[in-house]
C-alpha positions in Angstrom: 0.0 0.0 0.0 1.5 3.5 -1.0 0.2 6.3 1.4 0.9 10.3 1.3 3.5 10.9 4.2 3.0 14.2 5.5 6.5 14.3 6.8 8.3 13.8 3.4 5.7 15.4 1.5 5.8 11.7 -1.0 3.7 8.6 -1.3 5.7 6.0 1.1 5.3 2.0 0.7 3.6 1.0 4.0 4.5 -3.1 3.9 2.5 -5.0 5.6 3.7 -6.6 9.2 4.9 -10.4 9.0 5.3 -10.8 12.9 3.9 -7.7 14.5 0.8 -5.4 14.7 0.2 -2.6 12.6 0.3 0.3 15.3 -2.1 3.7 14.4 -2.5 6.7 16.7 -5.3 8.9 15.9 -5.6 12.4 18.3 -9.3 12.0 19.6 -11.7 14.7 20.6 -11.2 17.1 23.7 -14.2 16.7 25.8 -15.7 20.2 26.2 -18.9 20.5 23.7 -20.7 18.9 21.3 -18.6 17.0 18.6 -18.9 19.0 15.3 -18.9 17.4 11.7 -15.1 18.7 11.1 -14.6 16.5 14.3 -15.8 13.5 12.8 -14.9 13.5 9.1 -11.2 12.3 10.6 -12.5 10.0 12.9 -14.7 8.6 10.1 -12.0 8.5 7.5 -9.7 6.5 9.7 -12.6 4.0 10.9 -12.8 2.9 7.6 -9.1 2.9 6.7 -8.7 0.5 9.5 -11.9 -1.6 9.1 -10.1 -1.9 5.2 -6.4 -3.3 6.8 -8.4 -5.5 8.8 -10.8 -7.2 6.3 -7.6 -7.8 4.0 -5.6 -9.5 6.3 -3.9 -6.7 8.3 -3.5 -7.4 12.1 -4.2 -3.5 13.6 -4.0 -1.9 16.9 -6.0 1.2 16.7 -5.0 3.6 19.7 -7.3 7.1 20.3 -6.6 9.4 22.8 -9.4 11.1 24.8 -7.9 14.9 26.2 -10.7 15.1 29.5 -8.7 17.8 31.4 -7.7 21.3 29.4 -8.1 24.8 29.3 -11.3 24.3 27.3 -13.0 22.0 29.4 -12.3 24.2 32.7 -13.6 26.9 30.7 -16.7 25.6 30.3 -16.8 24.3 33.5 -16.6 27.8 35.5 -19.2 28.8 32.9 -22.0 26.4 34.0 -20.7 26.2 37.7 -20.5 22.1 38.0 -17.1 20.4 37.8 -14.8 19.9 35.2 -15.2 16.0 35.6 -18.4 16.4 35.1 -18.1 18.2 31.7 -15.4 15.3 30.6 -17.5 12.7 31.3 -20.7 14.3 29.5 -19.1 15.2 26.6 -16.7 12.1 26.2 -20.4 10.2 26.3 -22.0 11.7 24.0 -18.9 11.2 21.2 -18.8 8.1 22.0 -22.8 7.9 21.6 -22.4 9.9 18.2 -19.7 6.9 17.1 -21.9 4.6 17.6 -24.7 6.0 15.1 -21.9 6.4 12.5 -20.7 2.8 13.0 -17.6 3.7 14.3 -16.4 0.7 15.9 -12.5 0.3 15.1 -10.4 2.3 17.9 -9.1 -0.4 19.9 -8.2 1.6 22.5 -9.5 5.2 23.9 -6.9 6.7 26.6 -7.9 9.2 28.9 -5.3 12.1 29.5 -6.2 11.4 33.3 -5.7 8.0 33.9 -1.8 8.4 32.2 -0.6 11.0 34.6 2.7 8.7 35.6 3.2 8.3 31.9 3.0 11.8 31.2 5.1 12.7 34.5 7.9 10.4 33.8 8.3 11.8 30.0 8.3 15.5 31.5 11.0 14.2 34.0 13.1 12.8 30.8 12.8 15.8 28.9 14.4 18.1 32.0 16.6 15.6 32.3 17.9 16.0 29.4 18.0 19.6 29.1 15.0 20.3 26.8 12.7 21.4 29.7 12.9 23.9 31.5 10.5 25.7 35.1 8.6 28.7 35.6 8.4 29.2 38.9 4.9 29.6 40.0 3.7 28.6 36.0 5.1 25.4 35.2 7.5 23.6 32.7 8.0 24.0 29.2 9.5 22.7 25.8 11.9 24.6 24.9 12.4 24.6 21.2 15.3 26.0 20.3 17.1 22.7 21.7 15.0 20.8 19.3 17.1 21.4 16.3 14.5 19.4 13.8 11.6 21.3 15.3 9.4 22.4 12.7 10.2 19.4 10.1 6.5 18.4 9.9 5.1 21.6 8.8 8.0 23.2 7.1 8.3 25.4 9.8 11.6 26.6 11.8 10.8 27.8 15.5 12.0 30.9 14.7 8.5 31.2 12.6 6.7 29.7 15.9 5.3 33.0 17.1 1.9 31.8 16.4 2.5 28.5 18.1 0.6 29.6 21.5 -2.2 27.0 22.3 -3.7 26.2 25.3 -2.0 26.0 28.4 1.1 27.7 26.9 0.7 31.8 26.8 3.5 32.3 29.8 5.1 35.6 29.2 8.3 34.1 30.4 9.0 31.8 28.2 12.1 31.7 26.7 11.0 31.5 23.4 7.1 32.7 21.8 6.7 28.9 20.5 7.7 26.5 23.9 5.0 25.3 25.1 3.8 23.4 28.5 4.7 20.2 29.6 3.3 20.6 32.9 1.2 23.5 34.6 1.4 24.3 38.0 -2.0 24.4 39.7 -4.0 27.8 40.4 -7.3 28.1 42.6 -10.2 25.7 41.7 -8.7 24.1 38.7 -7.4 20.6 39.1 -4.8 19.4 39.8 -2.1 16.2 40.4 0.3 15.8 43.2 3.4 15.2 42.1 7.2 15.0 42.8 7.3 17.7 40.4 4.8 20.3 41.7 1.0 20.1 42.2 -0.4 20.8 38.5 -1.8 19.0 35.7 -0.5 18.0 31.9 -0.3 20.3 28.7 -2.0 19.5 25.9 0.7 18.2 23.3 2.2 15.8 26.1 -0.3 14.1 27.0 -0.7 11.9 23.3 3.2 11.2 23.3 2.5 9.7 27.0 -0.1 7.6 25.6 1.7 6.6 22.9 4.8 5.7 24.4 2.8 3.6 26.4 0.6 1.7 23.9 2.5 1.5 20.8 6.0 2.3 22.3 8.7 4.5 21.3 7.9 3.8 17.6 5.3 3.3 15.2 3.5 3.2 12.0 0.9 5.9 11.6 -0.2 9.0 13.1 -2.8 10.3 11.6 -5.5 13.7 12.7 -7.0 16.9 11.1 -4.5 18.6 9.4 -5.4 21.8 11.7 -3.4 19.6 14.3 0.0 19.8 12.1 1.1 23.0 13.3 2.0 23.1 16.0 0.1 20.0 17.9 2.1 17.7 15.8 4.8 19.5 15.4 5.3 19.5 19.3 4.2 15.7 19.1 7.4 14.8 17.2 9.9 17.4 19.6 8.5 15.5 23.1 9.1 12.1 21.5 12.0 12.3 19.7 14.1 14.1 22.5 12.9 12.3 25.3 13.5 8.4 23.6 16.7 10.0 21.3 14.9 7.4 18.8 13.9 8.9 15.2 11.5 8.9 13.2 8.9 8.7 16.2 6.4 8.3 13.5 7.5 6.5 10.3 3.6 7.9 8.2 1.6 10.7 9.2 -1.5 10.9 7.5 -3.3 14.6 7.6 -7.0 14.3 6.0 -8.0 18.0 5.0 -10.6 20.7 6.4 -14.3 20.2 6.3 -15.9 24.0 5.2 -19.7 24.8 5.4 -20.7 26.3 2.2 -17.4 27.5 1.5 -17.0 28.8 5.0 -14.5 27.8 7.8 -17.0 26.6 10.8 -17.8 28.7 13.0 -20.5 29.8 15.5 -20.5 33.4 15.4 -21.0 32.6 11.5 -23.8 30.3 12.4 -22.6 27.5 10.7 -21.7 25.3 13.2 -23.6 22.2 12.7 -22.8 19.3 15.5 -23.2 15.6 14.6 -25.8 15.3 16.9 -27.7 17.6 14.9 -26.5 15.8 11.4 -27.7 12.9 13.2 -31.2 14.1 13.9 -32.1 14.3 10.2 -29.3 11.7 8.7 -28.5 8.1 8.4 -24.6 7.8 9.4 -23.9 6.1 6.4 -24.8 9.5 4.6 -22.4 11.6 6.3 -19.6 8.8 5.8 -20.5 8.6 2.2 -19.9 12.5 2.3 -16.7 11.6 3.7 -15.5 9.1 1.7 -16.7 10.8 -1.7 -13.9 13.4 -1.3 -9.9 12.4 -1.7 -9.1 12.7 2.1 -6.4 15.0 2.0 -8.4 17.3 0.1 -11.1 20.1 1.7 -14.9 19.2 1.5 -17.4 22.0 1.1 -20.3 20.8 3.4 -23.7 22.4 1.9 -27.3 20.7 1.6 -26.7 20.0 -2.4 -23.8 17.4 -1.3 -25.6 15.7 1.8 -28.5 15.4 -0.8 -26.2 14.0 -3.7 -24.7 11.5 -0.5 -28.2 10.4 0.4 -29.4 9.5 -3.2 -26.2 7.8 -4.0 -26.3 5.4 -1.1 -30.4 5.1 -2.0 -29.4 3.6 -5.8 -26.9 1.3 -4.3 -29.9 0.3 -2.1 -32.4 0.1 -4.7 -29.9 -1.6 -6.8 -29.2 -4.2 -3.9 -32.8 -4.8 -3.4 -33.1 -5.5 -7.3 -30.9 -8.7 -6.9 -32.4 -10.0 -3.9 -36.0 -9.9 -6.3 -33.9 -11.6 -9.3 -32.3 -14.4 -7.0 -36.4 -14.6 -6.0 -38.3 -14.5 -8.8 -36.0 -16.0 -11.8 -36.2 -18.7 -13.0 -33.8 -18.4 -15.6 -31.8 -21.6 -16.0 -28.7 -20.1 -18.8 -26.1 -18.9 -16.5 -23.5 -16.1 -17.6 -21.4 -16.7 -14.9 -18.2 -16.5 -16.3 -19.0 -13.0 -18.1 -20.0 -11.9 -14.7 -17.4 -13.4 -12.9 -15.4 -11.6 -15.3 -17.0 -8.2 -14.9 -16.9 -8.2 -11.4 -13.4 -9.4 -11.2 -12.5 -6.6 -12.8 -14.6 -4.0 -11.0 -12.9 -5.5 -8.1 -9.4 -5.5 -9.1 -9.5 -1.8 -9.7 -11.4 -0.7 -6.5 -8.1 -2.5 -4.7 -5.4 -0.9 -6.8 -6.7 2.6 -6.1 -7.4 1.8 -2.9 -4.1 0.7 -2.2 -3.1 4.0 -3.7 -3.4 6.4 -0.4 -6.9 5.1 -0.2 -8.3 6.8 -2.7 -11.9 5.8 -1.8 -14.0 8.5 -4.3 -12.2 6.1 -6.8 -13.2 3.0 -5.3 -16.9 4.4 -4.8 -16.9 5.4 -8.2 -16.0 2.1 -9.3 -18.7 0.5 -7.6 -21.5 2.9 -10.1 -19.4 1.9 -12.7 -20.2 -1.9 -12.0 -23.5 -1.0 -11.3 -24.0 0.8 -14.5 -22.6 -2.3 -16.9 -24.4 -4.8 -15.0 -28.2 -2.9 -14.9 -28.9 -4.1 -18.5 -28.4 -7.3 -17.7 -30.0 -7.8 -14.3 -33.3 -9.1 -15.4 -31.8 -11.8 -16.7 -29.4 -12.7 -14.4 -29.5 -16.6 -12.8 -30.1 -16.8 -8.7 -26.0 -17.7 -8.7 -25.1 -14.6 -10.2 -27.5 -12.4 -8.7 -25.4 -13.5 -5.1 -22.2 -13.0 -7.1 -22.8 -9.6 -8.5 -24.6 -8.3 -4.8 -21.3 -9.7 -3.1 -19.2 -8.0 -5.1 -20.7 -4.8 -4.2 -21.6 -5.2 -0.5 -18.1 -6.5 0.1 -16.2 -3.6 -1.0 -18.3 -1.3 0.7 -18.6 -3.4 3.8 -14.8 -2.6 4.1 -15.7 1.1 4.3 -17.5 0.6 6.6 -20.8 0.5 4.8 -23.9 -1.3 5.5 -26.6 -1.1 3.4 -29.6 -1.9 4.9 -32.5 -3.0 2.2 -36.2 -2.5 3.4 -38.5 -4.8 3.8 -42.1 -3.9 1.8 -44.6 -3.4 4.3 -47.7 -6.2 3.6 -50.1 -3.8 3.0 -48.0 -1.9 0.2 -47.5 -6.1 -1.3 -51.2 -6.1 -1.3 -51.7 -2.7 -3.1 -49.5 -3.4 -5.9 -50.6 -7.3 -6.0 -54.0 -5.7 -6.6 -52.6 -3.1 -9.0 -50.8 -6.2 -11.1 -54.1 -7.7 -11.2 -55.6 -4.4 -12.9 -52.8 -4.2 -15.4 -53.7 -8.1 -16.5 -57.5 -7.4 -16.7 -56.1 -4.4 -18.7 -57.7 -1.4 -15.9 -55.2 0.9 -16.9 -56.8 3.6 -14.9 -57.2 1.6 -11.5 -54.3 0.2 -12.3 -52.7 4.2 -12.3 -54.8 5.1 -9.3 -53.2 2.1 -7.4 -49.6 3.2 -8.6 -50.5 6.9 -7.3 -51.8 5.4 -3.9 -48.5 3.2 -3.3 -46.2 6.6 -4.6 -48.1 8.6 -1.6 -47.5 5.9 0.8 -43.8 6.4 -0.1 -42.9 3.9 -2.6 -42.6 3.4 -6.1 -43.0 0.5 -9.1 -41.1 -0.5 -11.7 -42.9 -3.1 -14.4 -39.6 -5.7 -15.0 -39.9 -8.6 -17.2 -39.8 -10.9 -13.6 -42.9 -9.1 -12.6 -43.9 -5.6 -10.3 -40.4 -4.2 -8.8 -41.7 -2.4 -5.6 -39.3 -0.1 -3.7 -39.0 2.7 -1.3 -38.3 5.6 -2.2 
């Protein structure tokens, strides 16, 4: 598989483990408020990155990290007078509730920020240790990154440019340098707090995910992956903790960046009044349509959310549907006995053949999805007279590929009183009623569901 390293700017072979796991990191969400769509077009993108390795033979171990103590969540905290634990643990619920409606199901493991305090206590310790941290007395300690000679390698950025880096728990007017950032922060009134050997206080932000790592996946591994607003300088501080603290490089052998998610053209924003939460997405949408949203658009590259592309998502994945459902009335109702199973075998091999390579190509899954209408399209001539064997064949080589997207299609059942409507509409159309047999077709297309006249007999779907 050939994916787009961040780091080197190039398409990088990632082999395939013969004796190990595949190790993934993948930042997760800090717990203060409502998961937005930007959120969740990474975590989706990665779910079904992983769910592919796994279905083709790769042995994964998916690590997410969960940030539950922060600026942002103590902020929010003051604001609605009740503790900060209590915001972590409401919000970290309700992504994980929000997951589950999207059929995320992949992340091995999700690590709190506050059950990794050692971790993230010995690391600090390391990093004074070894001269690349430094105290503020009465603020905490920092990175300083001017020692990191390589800092900036990820983004193309020197800290000399890091003027800009402030985020978080880092804004110290006596820092040595604008771009250093906090290891540890020394605890003030009503904010929490850790006791340790180093001073009461609690973690920085950028610390805590080499902690965790270091922990899980060790020293080392394969892929780090998160929103590319995370590059600079998240990332960037990612790779300075880990690398000087373990002297081991690359900490990170792929990182993999997928791009912005705009609404309408818009960055996100709530004083714009385009912030639109998943839980709101969720209210009106299948999760399959917003990971088809997802998954229509190279990752790297920026969507532009509006209503035209959640409607263009929602159709798509309803002709896939409609197209499944056609099958499963072939494999019922033919009785066809002249099989063309090695044209179709042939057809489908192909279709299948391709989705992998460009898969396999920095998952380029608008290619693979666009192979799957393309199969679609040079097999709907044929369907009516395709045998019961080769009506499985062709639905399993649709379902499977998409299954390892992450994809379930879900055909509907017809109710029995919509069977009845159109058994009594066929029964017009033989006595030639044309015009009951219309008024029956208008009934069932009120009742939400539409006919098509095949050559196997009346076609009903939903629409």
């Amino acid at each position: 598989m050939l994916l787009y390293n961040t780091l080197s700017g190039k398409k990088e072979e990632l082999k395939k483990p013969t004796n190990r796991t595949l190790k993934i990191f993948v930042c997760g969400p800090t717990v203060y408020d409502y998961p937005h769509i930007g959120n969740f077009r990474t975590f989706v993108f990665f779910d079904s990155f992983v769910k592919y390795l796994r279905l083709n033979g790769w042995r994964v171990f998916y690590l997410q990290n969960i940030t539950d103590v922060d600026d942002k969540i103590i902020k929010r905290a003051n604001e609605e007078k009740i503790s900060w634990r209590s915001i972590s643990k409401k919000f970290e619920k309700i992504y994980h509730s929000d997951e589950k409606k999207l059929g995320i199901s992949s992340v091995d493991k999700y690590a709190r920020a506050t059950d990794n305090i050692k971790e993230i206590i010995k690391q600090t310790k390391t990093l004074i240790a070894k001269g690349y941290a430094y105290e503020i007395e009465n603020d905490g300690i920092y990175f300083d990154i001017s020692k990191f000679k390589d800092y900036g390698k990820l983004s193309k950025r020197t800290y000399l440019d890091a003027e800009d880096s402030v985020s978080r728990i880092d804004d110290s007017l006596n820092k040595r340098n604008k771009g250093d950032f906090a290891l540890w922060k020394f605890s003030k009134p009503d904010e929490p707090e850790w006791p340790t050997d180093l001073g009461a206080g609690r973690p920085g932000w950028h610390i805590e995910d080499t902690a965790l790592s270091g922990k899980y996946l060790g020293e080392q591994y394969d892929i780090h992956g998160g929103g590319i607003d995370l590059k600079f300088p998240h990332h960037e501080a990612e790779i300075a903790q880990a690398e000087a603290s373990s002297g081991k490089i690359p900490f990170v052998k792929i990182w993999m960046h997928p791009g912005h998610l705009n609404v309408s053209g818009k960055k996100m924003s709530k004083s714009l009044g385009n912030f639109i939460t998943m839980e709101n997405f969720l209210s009106e949408h299948e999760g399959n349509v917003f990971r088809f949203l997802v998954l229509s658009h190279a990752y790297r590259s920026p969507i532009n959310y509006t209503e035209e592309t959640v409607e263009n998502s929602e159709n798509a994945l309803k002709s896939i549907r409609i197209f499944l459902e056609k099958l499963d009335f072939v494999a019922e109702k033919t009785k066809n006995k002249k099989s063309e199973t090695e044209e179709i075998n042939k057809i489908t091999a192909a279709s299948g053949a391709r989705i992998k390579d460009v898969l396999e190509d920095d998952f380029n899954t608008p290619e693979a999805i666009g192979e799957i209408f393309k199969l679609m399209s040079a097999l709907e001539g044929k369907i009516w007279n395709l045998t019961k064997k080769d009506s499985y064949s062709v639905k399993k080589s649709i379902v499977l590929p998409l299954a390892s997207l992450g994809f379930y299609i879900k055909t509907d059942k017809i109710p029995l009183k919509i069977k009845r409507l159109s058994e009594k509409r066929e029964l017009s159309r033989t006595n030639k009623q044309f015009v009951q047999a219309d008024a029956l077709r208008n009934k069932i297309k009120e009742l939400g569901y539409s006919i098509d006249d095949t050559p196997l007999g009346c076609f009903v779907y939903k629409d």
